[in-house]
ZASEPA-816441 format. One record per residue (C-alpha): y, x, z negated; residue in three letters; chain; residue number from 1. Coordinates in steps of 0.001 Angstrom, whole numbers, plus 500000, padded with zeros to 6 digits. Each point is the difference from the previous one (the first is absolute). Layout:
BEGIN
@v->Y	u->X	w->Z	type->ALA	mol->A	seq->NUM
...
***
This chain:
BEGIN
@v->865675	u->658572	w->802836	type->UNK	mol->A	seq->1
@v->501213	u->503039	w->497867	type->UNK	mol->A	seq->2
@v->500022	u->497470	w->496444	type->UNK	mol->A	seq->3
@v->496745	u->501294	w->499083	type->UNK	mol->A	seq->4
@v->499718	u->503509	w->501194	type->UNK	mol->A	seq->5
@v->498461	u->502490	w->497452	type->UNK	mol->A	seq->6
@v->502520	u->502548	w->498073	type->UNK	mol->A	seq->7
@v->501150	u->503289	w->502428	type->UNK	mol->A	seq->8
@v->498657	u->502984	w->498388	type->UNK	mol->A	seq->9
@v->502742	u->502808	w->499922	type->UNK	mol->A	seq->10
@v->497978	u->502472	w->501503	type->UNK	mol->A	seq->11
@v->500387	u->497985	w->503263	type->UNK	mol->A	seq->12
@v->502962	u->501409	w->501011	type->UNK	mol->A	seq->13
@v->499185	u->503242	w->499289	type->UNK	mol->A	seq->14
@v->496609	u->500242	w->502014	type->UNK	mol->A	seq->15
@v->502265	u->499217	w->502949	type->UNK	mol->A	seq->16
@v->501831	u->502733	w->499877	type->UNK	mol->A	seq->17
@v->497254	u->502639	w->499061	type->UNK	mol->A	seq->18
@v->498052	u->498414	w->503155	type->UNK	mol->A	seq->19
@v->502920	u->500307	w->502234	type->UNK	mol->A	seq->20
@v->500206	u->503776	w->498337	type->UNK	mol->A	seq->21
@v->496293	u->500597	w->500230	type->UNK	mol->A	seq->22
@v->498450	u->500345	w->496749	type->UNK	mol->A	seq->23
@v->498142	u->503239	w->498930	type->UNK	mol->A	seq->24
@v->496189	u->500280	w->500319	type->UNK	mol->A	seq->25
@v->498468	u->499548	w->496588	type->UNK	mol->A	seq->26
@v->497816	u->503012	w->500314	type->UNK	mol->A	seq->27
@v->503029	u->501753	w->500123	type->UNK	mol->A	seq->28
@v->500775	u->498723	w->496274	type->UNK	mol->A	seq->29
@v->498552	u->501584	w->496975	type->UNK	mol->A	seq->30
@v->497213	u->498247	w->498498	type->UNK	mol->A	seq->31
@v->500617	u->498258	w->496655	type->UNK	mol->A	seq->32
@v->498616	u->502699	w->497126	type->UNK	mol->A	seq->33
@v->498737	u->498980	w->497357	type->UNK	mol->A	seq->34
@v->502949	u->500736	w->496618	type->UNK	mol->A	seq->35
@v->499205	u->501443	w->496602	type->UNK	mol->A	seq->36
@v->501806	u->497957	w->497342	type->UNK	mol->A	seq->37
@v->503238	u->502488	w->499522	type->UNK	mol->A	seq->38
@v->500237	u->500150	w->503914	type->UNK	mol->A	seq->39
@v->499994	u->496267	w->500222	type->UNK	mol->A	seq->40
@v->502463	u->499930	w->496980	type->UNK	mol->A	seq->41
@v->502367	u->502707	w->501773	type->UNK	mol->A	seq->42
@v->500082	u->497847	w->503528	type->UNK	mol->A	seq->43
@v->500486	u->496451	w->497873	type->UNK	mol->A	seq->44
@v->503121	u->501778	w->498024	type->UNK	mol->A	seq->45
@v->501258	u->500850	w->503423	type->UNK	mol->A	seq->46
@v->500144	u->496204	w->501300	type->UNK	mol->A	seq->47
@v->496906	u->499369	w->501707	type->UNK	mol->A	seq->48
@v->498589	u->496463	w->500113	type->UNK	mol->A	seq->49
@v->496805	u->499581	w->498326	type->UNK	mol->A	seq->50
@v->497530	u->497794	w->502142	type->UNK	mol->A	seq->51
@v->496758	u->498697	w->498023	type->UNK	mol->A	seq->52
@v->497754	u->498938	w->502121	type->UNK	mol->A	seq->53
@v->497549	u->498246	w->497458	type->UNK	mol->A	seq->54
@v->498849	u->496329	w->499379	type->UNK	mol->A	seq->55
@v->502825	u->497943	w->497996	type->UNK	mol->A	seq->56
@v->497688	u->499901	w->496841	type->UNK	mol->A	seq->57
@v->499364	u->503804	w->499831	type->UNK	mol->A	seq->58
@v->503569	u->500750	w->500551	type->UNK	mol->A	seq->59
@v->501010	u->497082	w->497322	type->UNK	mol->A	seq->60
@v->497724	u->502211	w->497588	type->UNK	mol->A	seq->61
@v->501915	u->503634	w->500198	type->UNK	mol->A	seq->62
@v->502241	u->501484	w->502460	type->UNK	mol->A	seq->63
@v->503284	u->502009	w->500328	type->UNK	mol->A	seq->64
@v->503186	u->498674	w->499362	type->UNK	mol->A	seq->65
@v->501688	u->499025	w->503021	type->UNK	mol->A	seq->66
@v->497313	u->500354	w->501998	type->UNK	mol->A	seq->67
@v->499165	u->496948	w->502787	type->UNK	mol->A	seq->68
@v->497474	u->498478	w->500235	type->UNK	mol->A	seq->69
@v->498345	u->499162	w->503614	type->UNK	mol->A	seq->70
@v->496185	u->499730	w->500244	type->UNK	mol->A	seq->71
@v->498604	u->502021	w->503198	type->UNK	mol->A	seq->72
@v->497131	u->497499	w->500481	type->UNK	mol->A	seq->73
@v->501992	u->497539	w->500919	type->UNK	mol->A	seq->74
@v->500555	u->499107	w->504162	type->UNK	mol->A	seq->75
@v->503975	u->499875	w->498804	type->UNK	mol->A	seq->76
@v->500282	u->503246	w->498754	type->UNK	mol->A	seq->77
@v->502723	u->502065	w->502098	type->UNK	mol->A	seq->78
@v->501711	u->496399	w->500415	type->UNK	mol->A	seq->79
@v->501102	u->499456	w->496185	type->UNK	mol->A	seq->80
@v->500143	u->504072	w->500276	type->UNK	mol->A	seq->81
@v->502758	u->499438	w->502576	type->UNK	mol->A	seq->82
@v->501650	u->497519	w->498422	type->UNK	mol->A	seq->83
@v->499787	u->501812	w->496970	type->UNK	mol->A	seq->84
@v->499780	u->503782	w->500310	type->UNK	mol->A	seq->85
@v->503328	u->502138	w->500680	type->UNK	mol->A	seq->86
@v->498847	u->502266	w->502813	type->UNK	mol->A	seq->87
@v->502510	u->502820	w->499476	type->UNK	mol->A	seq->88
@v->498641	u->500591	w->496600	type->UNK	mol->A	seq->89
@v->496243	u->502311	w->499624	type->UNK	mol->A	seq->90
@v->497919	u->497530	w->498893	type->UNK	mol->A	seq->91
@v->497575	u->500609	w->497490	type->UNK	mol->A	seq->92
@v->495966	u->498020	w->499639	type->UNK	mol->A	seq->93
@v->497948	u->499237	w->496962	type->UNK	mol->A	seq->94
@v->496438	u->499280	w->501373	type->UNK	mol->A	seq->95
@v->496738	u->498829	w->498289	type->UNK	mol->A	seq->96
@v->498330	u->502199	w->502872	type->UNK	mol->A	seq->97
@v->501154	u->502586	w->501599	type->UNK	mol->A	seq->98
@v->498716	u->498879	w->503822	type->UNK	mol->A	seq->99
@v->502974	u->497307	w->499322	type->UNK	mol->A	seq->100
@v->502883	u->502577	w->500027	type->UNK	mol->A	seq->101
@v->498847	u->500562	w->503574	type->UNK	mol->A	seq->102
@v->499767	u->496846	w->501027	type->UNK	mol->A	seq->103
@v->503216	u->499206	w->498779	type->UNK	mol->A	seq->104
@v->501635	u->502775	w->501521	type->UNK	mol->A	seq->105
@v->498528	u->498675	w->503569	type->UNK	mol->A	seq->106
@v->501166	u->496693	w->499253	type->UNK	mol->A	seq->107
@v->503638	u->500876	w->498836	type->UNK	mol->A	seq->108
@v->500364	u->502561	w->502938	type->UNK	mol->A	seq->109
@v->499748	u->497028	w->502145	type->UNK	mol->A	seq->110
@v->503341	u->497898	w->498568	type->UNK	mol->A	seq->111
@v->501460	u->503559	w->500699	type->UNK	mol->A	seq->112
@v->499761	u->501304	w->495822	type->UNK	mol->A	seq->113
@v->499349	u->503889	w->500740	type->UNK	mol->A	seq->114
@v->500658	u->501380	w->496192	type->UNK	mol->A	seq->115
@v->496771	u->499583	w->498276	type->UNK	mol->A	seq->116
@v->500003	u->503422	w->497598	type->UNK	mol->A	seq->117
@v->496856	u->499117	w->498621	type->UNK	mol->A	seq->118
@v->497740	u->498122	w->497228	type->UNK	mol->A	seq->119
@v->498819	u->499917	w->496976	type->UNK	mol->A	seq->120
@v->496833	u->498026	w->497942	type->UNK	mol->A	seq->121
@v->501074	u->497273	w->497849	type->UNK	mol->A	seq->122
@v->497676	u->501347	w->497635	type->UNK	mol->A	seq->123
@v->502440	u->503613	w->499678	type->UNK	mol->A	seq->124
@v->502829	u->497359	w->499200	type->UNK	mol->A	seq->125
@v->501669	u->500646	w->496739	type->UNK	mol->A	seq->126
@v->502709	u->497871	w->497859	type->UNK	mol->A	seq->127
@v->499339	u->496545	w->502080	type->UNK	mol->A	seq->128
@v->501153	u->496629	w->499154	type->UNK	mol->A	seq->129
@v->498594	u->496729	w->500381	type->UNK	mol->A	seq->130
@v->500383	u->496569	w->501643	type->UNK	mol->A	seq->131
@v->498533	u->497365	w->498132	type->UNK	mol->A	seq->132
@v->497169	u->497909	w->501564	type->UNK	mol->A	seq->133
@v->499303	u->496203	w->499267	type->UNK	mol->A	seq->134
@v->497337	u->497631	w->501347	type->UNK	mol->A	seq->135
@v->500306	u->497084	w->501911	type->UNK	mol->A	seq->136
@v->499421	u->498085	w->497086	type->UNK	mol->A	seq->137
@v->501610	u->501826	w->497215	type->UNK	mol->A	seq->138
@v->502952	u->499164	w->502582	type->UNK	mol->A	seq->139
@v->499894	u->496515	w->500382	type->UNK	mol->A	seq->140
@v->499660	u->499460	w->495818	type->UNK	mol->A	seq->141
@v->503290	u->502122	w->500016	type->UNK	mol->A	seq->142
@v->501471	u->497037	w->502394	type->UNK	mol->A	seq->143
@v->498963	u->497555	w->497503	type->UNK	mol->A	seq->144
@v->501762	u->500516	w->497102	type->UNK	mol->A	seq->145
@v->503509	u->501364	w->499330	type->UNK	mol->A	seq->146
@v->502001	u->502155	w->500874	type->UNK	mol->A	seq->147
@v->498772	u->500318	w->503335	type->UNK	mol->A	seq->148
@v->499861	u->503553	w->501492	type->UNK	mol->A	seq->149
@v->502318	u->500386	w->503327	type->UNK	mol->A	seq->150
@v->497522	u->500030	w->502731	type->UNK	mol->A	seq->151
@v->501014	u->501877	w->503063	type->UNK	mol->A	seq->152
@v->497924	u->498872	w->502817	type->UNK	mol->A	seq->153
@v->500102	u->502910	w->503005	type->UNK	mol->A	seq->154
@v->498299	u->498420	w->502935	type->UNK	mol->A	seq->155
@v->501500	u->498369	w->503099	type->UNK	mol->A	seq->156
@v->502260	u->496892	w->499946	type->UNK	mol->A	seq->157
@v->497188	u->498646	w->502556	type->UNK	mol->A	seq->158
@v->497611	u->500494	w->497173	type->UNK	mol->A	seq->159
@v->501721	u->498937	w->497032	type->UNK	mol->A	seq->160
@v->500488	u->496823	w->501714	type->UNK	mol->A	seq->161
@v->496216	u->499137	w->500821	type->UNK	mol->A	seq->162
@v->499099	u->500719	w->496006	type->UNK	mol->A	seq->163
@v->501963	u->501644	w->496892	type->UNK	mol->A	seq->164
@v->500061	u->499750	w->496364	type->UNK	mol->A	seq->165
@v->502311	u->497360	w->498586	type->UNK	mol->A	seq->166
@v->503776	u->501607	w->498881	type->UNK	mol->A	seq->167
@v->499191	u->503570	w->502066	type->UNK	mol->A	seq->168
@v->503105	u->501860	w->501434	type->UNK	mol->A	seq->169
@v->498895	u->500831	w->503630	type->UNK	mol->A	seq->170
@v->501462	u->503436	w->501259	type->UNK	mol->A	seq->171
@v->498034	u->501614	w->502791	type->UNK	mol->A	seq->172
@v->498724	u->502944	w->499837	type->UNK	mol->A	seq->173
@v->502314	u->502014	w->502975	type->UNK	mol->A	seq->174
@v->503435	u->498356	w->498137	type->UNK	mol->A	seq->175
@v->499043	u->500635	w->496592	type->UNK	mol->A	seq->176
@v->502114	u->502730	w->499202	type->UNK	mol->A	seq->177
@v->503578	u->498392	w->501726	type->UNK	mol->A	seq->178
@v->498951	u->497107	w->497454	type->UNK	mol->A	seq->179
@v->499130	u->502129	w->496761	type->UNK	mol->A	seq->180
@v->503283	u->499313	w->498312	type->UNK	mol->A	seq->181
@v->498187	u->496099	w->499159	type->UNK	mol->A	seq->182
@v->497771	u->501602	w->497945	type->UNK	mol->A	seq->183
@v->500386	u->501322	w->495811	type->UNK	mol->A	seq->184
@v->499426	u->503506	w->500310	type->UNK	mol->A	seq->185
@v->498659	u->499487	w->495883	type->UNK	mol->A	seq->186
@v->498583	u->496326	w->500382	type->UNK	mol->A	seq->187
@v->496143	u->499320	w->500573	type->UNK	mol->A	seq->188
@v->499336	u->499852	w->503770	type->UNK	mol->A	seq->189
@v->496672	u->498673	w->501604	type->UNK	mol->A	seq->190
@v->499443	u->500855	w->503416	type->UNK	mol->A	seq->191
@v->498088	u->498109	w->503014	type->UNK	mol->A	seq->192
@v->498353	u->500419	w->503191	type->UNK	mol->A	seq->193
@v->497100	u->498847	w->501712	type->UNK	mol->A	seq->194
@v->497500	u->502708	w->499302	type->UNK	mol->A	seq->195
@v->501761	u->502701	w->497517	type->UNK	mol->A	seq->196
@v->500824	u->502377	w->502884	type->UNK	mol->A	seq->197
@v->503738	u->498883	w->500258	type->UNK	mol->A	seq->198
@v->500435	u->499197	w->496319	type->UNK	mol->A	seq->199
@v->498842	u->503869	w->498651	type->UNK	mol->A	seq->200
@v->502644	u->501060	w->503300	type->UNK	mol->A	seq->201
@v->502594	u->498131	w->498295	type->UNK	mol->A	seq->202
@v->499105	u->501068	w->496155	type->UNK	mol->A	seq->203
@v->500229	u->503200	w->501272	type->UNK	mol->A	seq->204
@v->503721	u->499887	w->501344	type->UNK	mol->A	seq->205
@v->501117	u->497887	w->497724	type->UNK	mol->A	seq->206
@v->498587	u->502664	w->496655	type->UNK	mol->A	seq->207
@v->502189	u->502641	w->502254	type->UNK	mol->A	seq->208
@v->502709	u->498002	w->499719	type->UNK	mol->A	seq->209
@v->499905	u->499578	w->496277	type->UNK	mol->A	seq->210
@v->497807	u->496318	w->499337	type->UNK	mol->A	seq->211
@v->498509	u->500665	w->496342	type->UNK	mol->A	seq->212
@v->497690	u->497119	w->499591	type->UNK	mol->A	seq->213
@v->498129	u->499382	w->503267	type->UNK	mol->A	seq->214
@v->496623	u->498522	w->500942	type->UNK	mol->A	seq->215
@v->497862	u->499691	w->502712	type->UNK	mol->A	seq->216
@v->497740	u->497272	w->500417	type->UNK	mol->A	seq->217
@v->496054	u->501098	w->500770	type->UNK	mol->A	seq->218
@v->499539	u->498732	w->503167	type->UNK	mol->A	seq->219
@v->502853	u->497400	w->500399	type->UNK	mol->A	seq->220
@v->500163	u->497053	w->501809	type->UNK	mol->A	seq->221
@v->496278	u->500293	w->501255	type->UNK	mol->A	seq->222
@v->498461	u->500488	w->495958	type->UNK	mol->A	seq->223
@v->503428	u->497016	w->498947	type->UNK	mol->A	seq->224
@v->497843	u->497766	w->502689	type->UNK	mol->A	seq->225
@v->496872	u->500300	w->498478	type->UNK	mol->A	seq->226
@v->500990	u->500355	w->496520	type->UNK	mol->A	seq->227
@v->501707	u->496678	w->500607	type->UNK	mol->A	seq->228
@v->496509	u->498323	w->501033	type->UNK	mol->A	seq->229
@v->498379	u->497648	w->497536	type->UNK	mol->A	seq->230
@v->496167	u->501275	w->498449	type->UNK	mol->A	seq->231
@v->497694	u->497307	w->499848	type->UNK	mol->A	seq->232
@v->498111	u->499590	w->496762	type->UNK	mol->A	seq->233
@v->496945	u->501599	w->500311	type->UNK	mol->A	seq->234
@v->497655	u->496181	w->499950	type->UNK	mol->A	seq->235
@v->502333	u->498995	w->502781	type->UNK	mol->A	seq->236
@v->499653	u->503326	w->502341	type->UNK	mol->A	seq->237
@v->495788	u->499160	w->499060	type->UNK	mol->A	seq->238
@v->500265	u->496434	w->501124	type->UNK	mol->A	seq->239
@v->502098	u->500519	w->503176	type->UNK	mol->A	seq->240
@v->496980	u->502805	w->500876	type->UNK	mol->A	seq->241
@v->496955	u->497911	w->499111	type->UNK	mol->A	seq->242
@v->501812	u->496758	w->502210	type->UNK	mol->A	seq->243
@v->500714	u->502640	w->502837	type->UNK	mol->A	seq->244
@v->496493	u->500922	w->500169	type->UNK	mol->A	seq->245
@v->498721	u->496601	w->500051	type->UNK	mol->A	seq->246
***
């Protein structure tokens, strides 16, 4: 019965403890200001964890080293966060817009994470790195021909199961850093999920831990699907329509 249950988040524990305490009311907490750049530079120096809230292809483009990389419009947000996200530590955002900083503040306050110091625009970021971004089918020609790039595959054993590209590693997302030490910190890694949520998560932690040559596929398993789906030449696709309308 417990074979298949889902991975525990560590902030589990934790909310028990603060519930049995009773946790303070959130309009008690300061709200999340907005930083200048040598404010946000002074509090990152100082050990805070620096949350980016943005889509996987904007943060692929330019953000802060170290930073980690959860996007707010997903459902799953303060779930990864709590897997994630050490709550003792302020925690920093990098927003697209600032009505997310507030949002996320709501949404972290209710795992229990109280130390949101504030915010700052991606577009005030300075000295950012990149995570490089491949296609579904710029992917799948890499597979073809030698040497084949590692491919780290992030989803659910479940999932990986039902449908995965041929010679992936499958690591799930919530064990991925007890299994890190499988990986070449220097070698070309290729990472997997089913959307690109999980697999910009896990470029994320795995840059802050050092991985040089990462990539993260464009829309993963869903684009590999259709990428994978044969085109009919264009007579064909006009014969199949001319006999359905008949």
């Amino acid at each position: 019965m417990v074979a298949n249950l889902p991975d525990r988040p560590l902030y589990f524990s934790r909310s028990v403890t603060i519930n049995l305490a009773g946790a303070p009311a959130l309009s008690e907490r300061p709200a999340a200001a907005r930083l200048e750049v040598a404010e946000f530079s002074a509090k990152r120096q100082q050990g805070a964890t620096i949350l980016d809230l943005r889509p996987s292809a904007l943060f692929g483009h330019a953000h802060v080293a170290g930073s980690l990389n959860i996007g707010i419009a997903s459902p799953s947000f303060s779930v990864w966060c709590g897997f994630f996200v050490n709550p003792e530590l302020p925690i920093l955002l990098v927003v697209e817009y600032e009505t997310e900083a507030a949002r996320a503040r709501l949404e972290l306050a209710r795992i229990g994470f109280d130390e949101v110091v504030g915010f700052i625009a991606a577009d005030d970021l300075d000295e950012t790195l990149q995570i490089t971004q491949i296609g579904a089918r710029d992917f799948l020609g890499s597979m073809e021909s030698p040497p084949r790039p590692v491919t780290l595959d992030v989803r659910s054993t479940q999932e990986w199961a039902q449908d995965h590209v041929e010679g992936s590693v499958n690591v799930p997302l919530p064990q991925l850093l007890r299994q890190i030490g499988r990986f070449s910190r220097t070698a070309p890694l290729t990472i997997l999920c089913g959307t690109g949520y999980r697999s910009s998560i896990a470029a994320s932690l795995l840059e802050s831990e050092g991985f040089e040559r990462l990539s993260n596929v464009m829309g993963c398993m869903h684009a590999v699907r259709h990428a994978r789906r044969p085109r009919l030449p264009a007579i064909e696709r006009a014969e199949s329509a001319l006999t359905w309308e008949i």
